[in-house]
N, C-alpha and C positions, 0 to 999 in steps of 0.2 A: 504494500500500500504506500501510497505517494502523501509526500505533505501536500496539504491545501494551499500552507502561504511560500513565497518564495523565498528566499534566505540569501542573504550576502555570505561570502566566503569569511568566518569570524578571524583571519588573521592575514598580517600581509605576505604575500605570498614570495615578495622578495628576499624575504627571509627565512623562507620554508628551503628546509634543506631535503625532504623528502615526505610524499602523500601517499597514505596508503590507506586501500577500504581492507586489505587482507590485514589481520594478523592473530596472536593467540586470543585476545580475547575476541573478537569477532564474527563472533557463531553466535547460531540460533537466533535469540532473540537480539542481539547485538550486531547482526548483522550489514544493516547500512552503518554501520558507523563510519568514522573518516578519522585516520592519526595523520595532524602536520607533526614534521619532526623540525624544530629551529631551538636556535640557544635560548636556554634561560634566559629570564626577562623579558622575554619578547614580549611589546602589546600583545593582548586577548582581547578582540573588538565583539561588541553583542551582532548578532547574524539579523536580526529584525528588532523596531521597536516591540515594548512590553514592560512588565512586571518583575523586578525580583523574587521570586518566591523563597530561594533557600543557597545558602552563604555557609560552605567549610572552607578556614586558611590557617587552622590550626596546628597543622600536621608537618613537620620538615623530616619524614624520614620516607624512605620508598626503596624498590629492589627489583628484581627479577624474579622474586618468588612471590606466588602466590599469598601468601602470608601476607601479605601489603595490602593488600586489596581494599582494606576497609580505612586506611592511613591517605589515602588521595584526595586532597582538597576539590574540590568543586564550586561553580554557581551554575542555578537553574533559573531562566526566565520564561514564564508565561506570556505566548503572544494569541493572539485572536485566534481562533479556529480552536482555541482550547489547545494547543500544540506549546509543547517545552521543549527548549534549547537547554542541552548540557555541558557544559566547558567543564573538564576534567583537568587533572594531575595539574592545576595551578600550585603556583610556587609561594612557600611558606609568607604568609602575610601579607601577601601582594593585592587580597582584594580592594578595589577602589569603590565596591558598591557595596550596598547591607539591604535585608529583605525589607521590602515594601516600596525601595526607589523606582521611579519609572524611567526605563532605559531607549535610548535612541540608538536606530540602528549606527553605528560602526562606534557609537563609544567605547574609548576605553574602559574592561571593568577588573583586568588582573592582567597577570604575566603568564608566559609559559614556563613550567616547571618540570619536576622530575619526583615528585610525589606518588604514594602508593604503589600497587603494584605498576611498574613502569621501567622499560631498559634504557630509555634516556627524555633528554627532552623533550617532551610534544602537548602537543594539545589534542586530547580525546575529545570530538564533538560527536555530537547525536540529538536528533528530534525526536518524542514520542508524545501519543495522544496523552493528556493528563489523565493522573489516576492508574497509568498503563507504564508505569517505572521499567524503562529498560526496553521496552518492545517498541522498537527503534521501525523510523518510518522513512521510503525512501528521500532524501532531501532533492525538491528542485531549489535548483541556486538561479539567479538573478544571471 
């Protein structure tokens, strides 16, 4: 199933050192997902206007084992269609946004990190219908 809204690509891609919709976590229901891989710090731009819903930047440890998995900072924005943006493995303290602000598409709202489960730097994105945590939808981009 396809997203309804359209989405900007949430990072500059001049700085993207590699994109990939494969990899281990990737499956099943995580399947559209999208990993940019670029250095730390990179801006993380919101993919469409919306909602903050929920804000992790707690966490400065991550790895290659699964064991991390729950240690990955995140933000989630609710946009129209009921559909959530997920920025993943942002970088310890980096959020620039808190739940309840309303975000404009390509704002800044963190960095790229290397949080939770994770082999290096990237930004884990993915859309899904709300209330449907992880059952990722295919993105059309802009």
């Amino acid at each position: 199933m396809k997203t309804k809204n359209l989405y900007n690509i949430p990072i500059d891609l001049e700085k993207v050192t590699k994109t990939a919709k494969e990899g281990i976590a990737h499956v099943g229901d995580l399947i559209n997902s999208i990993d940019y891989d670029a250095p730390e710090g990179t801006p993380v731009l919101a993919a469409l206007d919306g909602v903050v819903i929920a804000v992790k930047d707690d966490s400065n440890i991550g790895g290659t084992d699964q064991k991390y998995e729950n240690d990955g900072n995140y933000i989630e924005i609710l946009h129209d269609n009921n559909e959530v943006s997920e920025y993943e493995h942002i970088r310890y303290s980096s959020s620039k946004v808190k739940v309840g602000d309303n975000i404009k598409t390509g704002q800044t709202i963190a960095e790229v990190g290397n949080t939770g489960w994770s082999e290096c730097p990237h930004l884990h994105f993915m859309v899904y219908p709300k209330g449907q945590e992880y059952k990722t939808l295919e993105i059309k981009f802009v």
